[in-house]
C-alpha positions in Angstrom: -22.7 13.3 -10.6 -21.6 9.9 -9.9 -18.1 8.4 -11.1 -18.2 6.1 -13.6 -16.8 3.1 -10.7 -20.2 4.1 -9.0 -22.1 3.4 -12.1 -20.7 0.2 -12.7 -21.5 -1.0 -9.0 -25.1 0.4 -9.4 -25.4 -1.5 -12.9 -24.0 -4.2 -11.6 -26.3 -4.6 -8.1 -28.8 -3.9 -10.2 -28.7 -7.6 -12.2 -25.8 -6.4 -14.6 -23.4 -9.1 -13.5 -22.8 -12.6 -14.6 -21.3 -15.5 -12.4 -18.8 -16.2 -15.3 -17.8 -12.6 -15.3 -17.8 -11.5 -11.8 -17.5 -7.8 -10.3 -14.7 -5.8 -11.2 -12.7 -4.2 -8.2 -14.9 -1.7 -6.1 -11.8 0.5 -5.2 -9.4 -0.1 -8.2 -6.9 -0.6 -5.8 -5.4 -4.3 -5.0 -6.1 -5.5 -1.4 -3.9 -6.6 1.6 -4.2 -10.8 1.6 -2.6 -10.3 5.3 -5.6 -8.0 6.5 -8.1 -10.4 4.7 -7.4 -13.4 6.1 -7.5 -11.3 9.7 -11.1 -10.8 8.9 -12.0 -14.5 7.6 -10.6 -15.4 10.4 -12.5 -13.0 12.9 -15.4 -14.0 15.0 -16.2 -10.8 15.4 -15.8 -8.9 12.0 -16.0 -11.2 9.2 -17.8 -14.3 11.1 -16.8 -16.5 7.6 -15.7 -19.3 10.0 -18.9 -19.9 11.0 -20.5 -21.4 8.2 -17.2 -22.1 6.0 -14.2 -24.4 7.0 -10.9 -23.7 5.1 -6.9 -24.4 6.0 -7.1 -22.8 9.5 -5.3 -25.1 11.7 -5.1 -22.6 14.6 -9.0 -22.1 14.4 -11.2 -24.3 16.2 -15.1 -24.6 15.5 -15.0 -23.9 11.5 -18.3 -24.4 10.0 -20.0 -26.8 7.8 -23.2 -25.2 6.7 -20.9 -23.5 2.9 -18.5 -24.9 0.7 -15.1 -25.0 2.4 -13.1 -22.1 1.4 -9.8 -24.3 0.2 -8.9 -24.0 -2.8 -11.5 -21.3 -3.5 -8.4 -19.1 -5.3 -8.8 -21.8 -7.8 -12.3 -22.5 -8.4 -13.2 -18.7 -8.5 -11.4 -15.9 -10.1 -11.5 -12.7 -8.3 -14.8 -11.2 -9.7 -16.4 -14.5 -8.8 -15.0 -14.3 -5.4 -16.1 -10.4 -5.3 -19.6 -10.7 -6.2 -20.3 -13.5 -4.1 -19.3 -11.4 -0.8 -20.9 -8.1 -2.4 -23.9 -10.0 -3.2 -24.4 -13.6 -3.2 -27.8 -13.5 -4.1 -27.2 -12.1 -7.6 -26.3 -15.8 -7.7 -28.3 -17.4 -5.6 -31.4 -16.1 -4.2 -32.1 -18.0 -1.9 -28.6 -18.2 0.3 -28.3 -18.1 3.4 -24.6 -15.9 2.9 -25.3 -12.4 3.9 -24.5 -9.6 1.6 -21.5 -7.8 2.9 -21.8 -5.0 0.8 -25.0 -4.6 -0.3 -27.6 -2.2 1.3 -30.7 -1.4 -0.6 -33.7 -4.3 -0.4 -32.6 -5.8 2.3 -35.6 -7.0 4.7 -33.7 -8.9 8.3 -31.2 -6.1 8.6 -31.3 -4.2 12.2 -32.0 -0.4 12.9 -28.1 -0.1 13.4 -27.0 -2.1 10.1 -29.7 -0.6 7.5 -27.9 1.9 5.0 -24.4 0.0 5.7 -22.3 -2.6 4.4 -21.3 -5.0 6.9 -17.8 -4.5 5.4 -16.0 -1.6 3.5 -14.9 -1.6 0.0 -11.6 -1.9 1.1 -12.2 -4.8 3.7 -13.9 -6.9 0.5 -10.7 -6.3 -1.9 -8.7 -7.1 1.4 -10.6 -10.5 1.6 -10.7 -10.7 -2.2 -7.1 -10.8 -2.3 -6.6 -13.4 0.6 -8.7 -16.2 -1.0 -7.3 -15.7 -4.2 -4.0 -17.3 -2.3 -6.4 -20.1 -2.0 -5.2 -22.6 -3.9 -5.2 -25.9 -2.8 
């Protein structure tokens, strides 16, 4: 029998949440800002940098194609943020952002990615709580 956090994440991919509203954790546990900015910032895990720019100095090549992520802490609350990396196409359908949680209905997705988020629960809260600190 699923847990009632399961539910809530099925109900939720499934059309259940609201832009205004966001997602609620997917853990329950806060996430490491330090750890999420690491991924952001990868080029090989979270590739964020390559269509968003935000206040990485130290980064060169940031991309252009999203809204920068500045300030994103205080356009977006934290469900916002969440649901837009679990699913941005709750919100949009026709984004280019992949879905880095997300696995069922997904149609360009490789042999090795299908059935697997291209992050973990605990990577999105981790990024979560870094753009939160986003402020300015």
């Amino acid at each position: 029998m699923p847990s009632a956090r399961t539910a809530l994440l099925v109900l939720l991919l499934a059309g259940g949440a609201r832009a205004e509203e966001g997602m609620p954790s997917l853990t329950g546990e806060p996430g490491d800002a330090a750890r999420g900015r690491a991924i952001v910032t990868s080029r090989q895990r979270g590739l964020c940098l390559l269509c968003h720019a935000g206040p990485f100095p130290e980064e060169r090549f940031q991309g252009d194609l999203a809204p920068s992520l500045a300030g994103a802490g205080a356009r977006l609350t934290e469900g916002q943020l969440r649901l837009r990396l679990v699913d941005g196409r709750r919100l949009n359908p026709d984004t280019i952002m992949p879905s880095y949680y997300r696995t069922e209905g997904l149609v360009r997705v490789g042999p090795a990615w299908q059935g697997r988020p291209i992050l973990a629960a605990g990577e999105i809260e981790d990024v979560v709580a870094f753009l939160v600190t986003l402020r300015d």
